[in-house]
C-alpha positions in Angstrom: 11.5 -48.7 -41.4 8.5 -46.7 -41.9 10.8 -43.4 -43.4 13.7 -42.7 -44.8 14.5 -40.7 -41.6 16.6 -42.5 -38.6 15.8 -43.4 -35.4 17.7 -40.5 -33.9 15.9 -38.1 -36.4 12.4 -39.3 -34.2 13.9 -39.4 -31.3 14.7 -35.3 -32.0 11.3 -35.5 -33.1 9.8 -37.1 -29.5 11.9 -34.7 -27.8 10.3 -31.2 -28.8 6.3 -32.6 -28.7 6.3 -35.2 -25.9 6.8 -34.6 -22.3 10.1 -36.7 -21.4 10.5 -37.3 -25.1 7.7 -40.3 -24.8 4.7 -42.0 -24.2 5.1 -42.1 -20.8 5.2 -46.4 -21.2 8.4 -48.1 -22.3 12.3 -46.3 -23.0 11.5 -43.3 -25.2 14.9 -43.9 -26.9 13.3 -47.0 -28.6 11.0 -45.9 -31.9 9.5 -49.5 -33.0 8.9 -49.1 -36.8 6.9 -53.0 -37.3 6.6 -56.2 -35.9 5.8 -59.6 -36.7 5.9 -62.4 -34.8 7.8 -62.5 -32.0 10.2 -60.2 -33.4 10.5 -56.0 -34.0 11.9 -53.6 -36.2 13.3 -50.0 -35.1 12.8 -46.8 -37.0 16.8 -47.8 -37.6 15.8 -51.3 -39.0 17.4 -53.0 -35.7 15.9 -56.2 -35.2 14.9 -58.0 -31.8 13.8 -60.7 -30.0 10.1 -59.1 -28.1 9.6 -60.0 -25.1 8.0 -56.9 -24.5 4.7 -57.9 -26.7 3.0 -54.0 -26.2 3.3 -55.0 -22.4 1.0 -57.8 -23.0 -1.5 -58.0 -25.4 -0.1 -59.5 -28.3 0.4 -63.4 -26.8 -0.2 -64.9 -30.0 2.4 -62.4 -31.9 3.2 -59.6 -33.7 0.5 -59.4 -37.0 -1.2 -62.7 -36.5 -2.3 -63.7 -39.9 -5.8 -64.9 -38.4 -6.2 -62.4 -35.8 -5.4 -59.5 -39.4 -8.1 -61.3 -41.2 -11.0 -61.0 -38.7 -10.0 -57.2 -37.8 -9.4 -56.0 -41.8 -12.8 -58.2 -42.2 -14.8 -55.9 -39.2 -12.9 -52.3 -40.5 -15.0 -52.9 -43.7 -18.2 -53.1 -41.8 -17.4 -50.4 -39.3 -14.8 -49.5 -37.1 -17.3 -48.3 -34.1 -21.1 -47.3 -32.9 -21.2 -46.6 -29.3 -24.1 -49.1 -29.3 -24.2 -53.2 -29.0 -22.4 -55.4 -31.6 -22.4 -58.9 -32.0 -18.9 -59.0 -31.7 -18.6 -57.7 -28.1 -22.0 -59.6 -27.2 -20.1 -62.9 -28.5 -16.7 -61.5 -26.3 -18.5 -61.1 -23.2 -20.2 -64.7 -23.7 -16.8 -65.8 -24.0 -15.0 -64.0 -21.0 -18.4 -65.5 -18.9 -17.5 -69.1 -19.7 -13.9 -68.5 -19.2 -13.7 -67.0 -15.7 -15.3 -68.6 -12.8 -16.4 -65.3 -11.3 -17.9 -63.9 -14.5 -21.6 -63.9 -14.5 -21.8 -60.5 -16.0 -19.5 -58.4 -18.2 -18.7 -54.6 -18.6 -16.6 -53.6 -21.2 -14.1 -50.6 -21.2 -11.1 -49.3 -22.8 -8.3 -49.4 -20.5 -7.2 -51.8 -17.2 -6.6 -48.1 -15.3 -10.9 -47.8 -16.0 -11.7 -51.3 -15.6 -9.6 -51.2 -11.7 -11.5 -48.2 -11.3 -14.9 -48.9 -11.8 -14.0 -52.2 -10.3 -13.6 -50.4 -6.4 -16.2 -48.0 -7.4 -18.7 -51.1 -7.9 -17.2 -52.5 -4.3 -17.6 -49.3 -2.7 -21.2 -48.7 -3.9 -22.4 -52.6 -3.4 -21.0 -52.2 -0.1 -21.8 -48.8 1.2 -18.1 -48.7 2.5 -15.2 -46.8 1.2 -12.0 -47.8 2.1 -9.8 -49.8 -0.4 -7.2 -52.4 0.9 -4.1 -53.0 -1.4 -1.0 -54.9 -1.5 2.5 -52.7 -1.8 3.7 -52.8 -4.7 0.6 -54.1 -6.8 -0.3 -52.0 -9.5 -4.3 -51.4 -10.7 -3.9 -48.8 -13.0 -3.5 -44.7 -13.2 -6.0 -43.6 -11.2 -6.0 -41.6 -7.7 -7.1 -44.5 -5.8 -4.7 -47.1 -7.7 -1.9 -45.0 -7.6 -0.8 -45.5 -4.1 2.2 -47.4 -2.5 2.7 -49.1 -6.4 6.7 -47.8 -5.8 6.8 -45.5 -2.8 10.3 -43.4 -2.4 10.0 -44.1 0.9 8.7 -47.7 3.5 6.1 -46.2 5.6 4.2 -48.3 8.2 1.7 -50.2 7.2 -1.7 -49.4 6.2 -0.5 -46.3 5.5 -0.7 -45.8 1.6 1.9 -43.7 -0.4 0.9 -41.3 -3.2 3.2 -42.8 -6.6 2.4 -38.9 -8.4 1.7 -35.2 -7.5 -2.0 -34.3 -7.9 -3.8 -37.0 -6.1 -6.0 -35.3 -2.8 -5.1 -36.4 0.3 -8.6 -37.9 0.9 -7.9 -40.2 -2.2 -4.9 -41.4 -0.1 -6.9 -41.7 3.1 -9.4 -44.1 1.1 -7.0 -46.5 0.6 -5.4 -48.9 3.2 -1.8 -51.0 2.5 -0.9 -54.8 3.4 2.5 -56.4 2.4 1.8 -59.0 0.1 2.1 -62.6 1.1 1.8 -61.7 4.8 -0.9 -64.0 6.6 -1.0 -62.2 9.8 -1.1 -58.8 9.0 -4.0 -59.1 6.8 -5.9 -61.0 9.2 -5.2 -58.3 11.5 -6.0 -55.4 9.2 -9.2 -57.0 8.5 -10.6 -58.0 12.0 -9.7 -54.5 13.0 -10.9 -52.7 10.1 -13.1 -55.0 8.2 -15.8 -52.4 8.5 -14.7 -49.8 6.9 -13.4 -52.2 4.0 -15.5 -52.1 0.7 -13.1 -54.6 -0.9 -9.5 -56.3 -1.2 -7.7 -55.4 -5.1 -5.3 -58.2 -5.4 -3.6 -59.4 -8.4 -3.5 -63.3 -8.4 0.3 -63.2 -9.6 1.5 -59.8 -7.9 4.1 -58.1 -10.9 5.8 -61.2 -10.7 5.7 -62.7 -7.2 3.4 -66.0 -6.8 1.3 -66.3 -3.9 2.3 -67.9 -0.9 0.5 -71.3 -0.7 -3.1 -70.9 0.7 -2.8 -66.9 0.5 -5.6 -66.4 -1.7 -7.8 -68.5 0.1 -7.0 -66.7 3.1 -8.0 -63.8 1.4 -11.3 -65.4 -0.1 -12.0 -66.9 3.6 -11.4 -63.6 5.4 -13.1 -61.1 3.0 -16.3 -63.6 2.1 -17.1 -63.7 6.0 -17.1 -59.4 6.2 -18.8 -58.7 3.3 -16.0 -57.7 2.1 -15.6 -57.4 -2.2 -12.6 -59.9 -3.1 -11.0 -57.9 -6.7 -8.7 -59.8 -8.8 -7.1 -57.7 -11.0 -6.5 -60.2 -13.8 -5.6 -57.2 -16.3 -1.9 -59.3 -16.7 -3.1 -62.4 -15.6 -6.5 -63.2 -16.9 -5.8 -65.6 -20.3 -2.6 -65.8 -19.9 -1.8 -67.7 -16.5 -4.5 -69.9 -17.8 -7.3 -70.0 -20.1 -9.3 -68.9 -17.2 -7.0 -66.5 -15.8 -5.5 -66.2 -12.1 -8.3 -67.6 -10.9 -8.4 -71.2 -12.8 -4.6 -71.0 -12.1 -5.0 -70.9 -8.3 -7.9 -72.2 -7.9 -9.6 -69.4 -5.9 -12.8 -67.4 -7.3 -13.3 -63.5 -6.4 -16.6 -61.9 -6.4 -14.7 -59.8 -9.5 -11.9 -59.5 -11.7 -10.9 -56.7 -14.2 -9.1 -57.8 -17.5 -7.4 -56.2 -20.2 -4.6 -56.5 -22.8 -5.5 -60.4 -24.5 -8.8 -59.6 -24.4 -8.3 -57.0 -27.1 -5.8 -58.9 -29.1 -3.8 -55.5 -29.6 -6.7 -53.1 -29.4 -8.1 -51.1 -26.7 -10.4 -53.1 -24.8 -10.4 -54.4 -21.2 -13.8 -55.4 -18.9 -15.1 -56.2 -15.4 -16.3 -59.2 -14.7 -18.8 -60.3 -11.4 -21.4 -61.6 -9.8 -24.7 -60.8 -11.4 -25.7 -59.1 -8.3 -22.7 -57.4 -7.6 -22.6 -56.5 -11.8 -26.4 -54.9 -11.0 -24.7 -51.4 -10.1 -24.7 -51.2 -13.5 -28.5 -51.2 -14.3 -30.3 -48.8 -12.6 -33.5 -50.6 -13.3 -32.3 -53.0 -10.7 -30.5 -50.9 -8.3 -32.3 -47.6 -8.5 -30.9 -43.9 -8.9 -28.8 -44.8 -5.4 -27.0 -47.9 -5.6 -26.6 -46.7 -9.5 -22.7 -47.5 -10.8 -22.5 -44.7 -14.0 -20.6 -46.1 -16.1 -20.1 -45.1 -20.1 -17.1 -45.1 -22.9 -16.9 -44.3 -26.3 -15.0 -47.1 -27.4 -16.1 -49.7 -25.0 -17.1 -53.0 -26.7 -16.2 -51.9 -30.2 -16.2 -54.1 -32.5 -13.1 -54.2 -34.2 -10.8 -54.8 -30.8 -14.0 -57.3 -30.1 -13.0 -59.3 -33.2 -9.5 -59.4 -32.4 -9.8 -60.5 -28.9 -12.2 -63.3 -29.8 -9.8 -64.8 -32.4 -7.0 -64.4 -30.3 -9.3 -66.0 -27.5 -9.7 -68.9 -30.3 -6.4 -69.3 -30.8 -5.4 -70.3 -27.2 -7.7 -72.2 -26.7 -6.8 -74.5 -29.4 -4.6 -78.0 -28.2 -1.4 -76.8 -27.6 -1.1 -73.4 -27.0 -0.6 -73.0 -23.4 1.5 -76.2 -22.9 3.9 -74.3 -26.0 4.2 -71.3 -24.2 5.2 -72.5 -20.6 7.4 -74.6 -22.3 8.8 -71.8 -23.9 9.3 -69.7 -20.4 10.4 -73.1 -18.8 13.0 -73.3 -21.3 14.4 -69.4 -20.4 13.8 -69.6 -16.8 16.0 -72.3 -17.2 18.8 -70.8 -18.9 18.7 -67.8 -16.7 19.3 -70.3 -13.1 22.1 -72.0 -15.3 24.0 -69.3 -16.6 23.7 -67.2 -13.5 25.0 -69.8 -11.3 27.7 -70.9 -13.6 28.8 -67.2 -12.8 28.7 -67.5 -9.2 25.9 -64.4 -9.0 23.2 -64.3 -6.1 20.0 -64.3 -8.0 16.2 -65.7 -7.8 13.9 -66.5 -11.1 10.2 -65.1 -9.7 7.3 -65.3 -11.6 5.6 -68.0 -13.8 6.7 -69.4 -17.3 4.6 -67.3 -19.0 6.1 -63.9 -17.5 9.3 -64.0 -14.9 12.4 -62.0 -14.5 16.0 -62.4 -12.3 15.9 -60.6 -9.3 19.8 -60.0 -7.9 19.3 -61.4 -4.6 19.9 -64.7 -2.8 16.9 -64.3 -0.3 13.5 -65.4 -1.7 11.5 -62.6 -2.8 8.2 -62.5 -1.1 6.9 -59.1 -1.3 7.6 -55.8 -3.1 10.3 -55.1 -0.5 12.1 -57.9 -1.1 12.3 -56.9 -4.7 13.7 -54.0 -4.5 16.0 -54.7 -2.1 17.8 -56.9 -5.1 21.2 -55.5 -6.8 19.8 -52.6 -8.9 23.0 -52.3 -10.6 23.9 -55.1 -11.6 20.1 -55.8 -13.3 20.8 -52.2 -15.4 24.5 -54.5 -16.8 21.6 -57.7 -17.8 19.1 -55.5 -19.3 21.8 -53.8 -21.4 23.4 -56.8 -22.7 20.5 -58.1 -23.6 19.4 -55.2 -25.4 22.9 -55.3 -27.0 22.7 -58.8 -28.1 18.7 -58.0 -29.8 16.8 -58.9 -27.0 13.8 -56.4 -25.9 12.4 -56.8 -22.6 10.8 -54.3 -20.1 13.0 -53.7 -17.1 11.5 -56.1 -14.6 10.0 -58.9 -17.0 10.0 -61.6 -19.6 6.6 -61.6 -21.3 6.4 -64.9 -23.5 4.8 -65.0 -26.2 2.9 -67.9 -28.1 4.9 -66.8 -31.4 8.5 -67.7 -30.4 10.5 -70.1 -32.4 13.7 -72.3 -31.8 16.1 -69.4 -33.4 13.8 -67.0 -31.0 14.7 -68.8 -27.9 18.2 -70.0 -28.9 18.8 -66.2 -29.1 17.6 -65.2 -25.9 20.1 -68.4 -24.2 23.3 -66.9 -26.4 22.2 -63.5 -24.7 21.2 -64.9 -21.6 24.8 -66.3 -21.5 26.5 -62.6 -22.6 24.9 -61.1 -19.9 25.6 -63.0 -17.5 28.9 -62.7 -18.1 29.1 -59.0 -17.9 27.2 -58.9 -15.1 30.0 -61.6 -13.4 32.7 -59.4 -14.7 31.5 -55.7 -13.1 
């Protein structure tokens, strides 16, 4: 506990100075007070299970003793400049070797900016405008990103949905909308429109759902022939599906990719990657004042989340760490099929071992519709068991983390089981 005040004492607090009592990211009722390892701490002193892990970054753990070192080391040297470092020079040579499409490297603060930038690259390499995106894949907070993430309402298709108030309707007419996994329609959408298309944003695992076999190179194939920008938004994805991201994991490069979250080990840092001569929007020397991509931060590249990312970078990469934490997922995914077919509930496992979730269903999910169309009920009993029984998760995912132990994950199965139980029994 970082008080001697209670967890309903800041949640009084939250209420009078933040809109909807929160941050606007995970349940506002929950007031995290320390973590280490794969576990937290409430402002109560309530322990858990994370599989949460700040919604991604911290896939070596909570307060990694080596990743602590390196970024106590850096605050004593300075915490930022606004100017090169050798610590993000040394990051961005490291994010080049990893993924395929890296030639070049911008860094940022935030996934939303790096998405951003990312179409505003595509559109200015291009000379087109028009966006296409998959329903239901989300690339950040922006006007142009926030569209058909979690429409109220199924439009056709490519119609794109606004997901908040405040975005102009020519934002919304920028952007075009494909259902994921769905060959023909993206053929279609493409031949007809290709034109008008500056790029494809498509993340390599969408939320949770994997690619249909030979999707991606469809994509690749069909966008590569109409000069069309192929965008992976490897935010989620990038070092943690593999070392080198979505793209090592499926086997299919994109002109660019966006990353985030492990990159900055816990701090704010996230990049685009690219082609050299798509990445040249950024130099106006090369481009001149017209095909010029503006593009500044005031954090981005700082050293200290530079320091972190690279020794969290390190720490992957050593023998091991991968084949630990698909294991670890394996293991859960596992216990989630067993105990929910002991009890008889429809269900599907989606994602990969190193983030999944149960969707209440017994058709295959395929696309964002399908996913919602699962037992929304009946995922609120899960989630609350869990949470009853010390296990923290977001709504819609398992994050795993490269911290869990035996008693971690023997935990998470005794919960697994509890859950399924009430849900059987409602």
């Amino acid at each position: 506990m970082s008080s001697n005040l209670t967890l309903q004492d800041w949640r009084d607090r939250a209420g009078k100075v933040l809109p909807a009592a929160g941050f606007g990211n995970f349940d506002p009722g929950v007031v995290i007070a320390r973590g280490e390892g794969a576990r937290v701490w409430d402002e109560d002193g309530t322990e858990f299970v994370d599989y949460l892990i700040g919604s991604g970054p911290m896939l070596v753990g909570h307060g990694h003793p080596e990743v602590l070192q390196a970024v106590q080391e850096q605050i004593k040297a300075g915490f930022t400049f606004f100017a090169n470092n050798a610590q993000g020079i040394q990051l961005a040579e490291e994010i080049a070797g990893a993924m395929d499409c890296a030639g070049q490297v911008r860094f940022v603060s935030t996934g939303s900016e790096a998405d951003m930038y990312a179409m505003r690259l595509a559109r200015a390499h291009t000379g087109r405008e028009k966006i296409l995106k998959f329903e239901g894949g989300y690339h950040g907070m922006s006007g142009d990103s926030l569209m058909s993430l979690a429409p109220e309402k199924r439009v056709n298709f490519p119609l794109a949905v606004p997901d908040s108030a405040g975005i102009p309707e020519a934002v919304r007419d920028g952007m075009l909308v494909a259902p994921f996994n769905d060959f023909d329609f993206v053929r279609g959408i493409l031949e007809e429109r290709g034109h008008e298309i500056a790029a494809v944003i498509v993340e390599p695992l969408q939320r949770l759902i994997p690619p249909e076999p030979g999707f991606h190179e469809m994509l690749r194939e069909e966008t590569a022939k109409r000069g069309i920008v192929l965008i992976f938004d490897e935010v989620v994805t990038g070092f943690r599906l593999a070392y080198g991201g979505g793209q090592e994991k499926y086997g299919v490069t994109p002109d660019l990719c966006t990353l985030g979250k492990v990159i900055g080990g816990g701090f704010p840092l996230a990049a685009i990657a690219g082609s050299d001569e798509i990445m040249a929007h950024f130099d106006k020397t090369k481009v001149g004042a017209e095909g010029f991509t503006f593009q500044i931060g005031t954090l981005s590249g700082n050293p200290v989340a530079s320091v972190a990312g690279l020794k969290t970078l390190e720490i992957l990469k050593r023998p091991g760490a991968y084949e630990n934490i698909y294991a670890n997922g394996t293991r859960i995914m596992a216990s989630l099929t067993r105990e929910l077919g002991a009890a008889g509930i429809a269900h599907q496992v989606v994602g990969e071992p190193v983030m999944f979730d149960v969707v209440f269903t017994d058709k295959p999910v395929k696309n964002y519709r399908d996913g919602v169309d699962g037992n929304a009920k009946q995922a609120e009993i899960f989630n609350a068991v869990l949470r009853q029984h010390g296990i923290l998760k977001p709504p819609s995912k398992f994050y795993i983390s490269l911290a869990l132990t035996e008693a971690d994950l023997a935990q998470t199965e005794e919960a697994i089981a509890a859950a399924a139980k009430a849900v059987a029994a409602q």
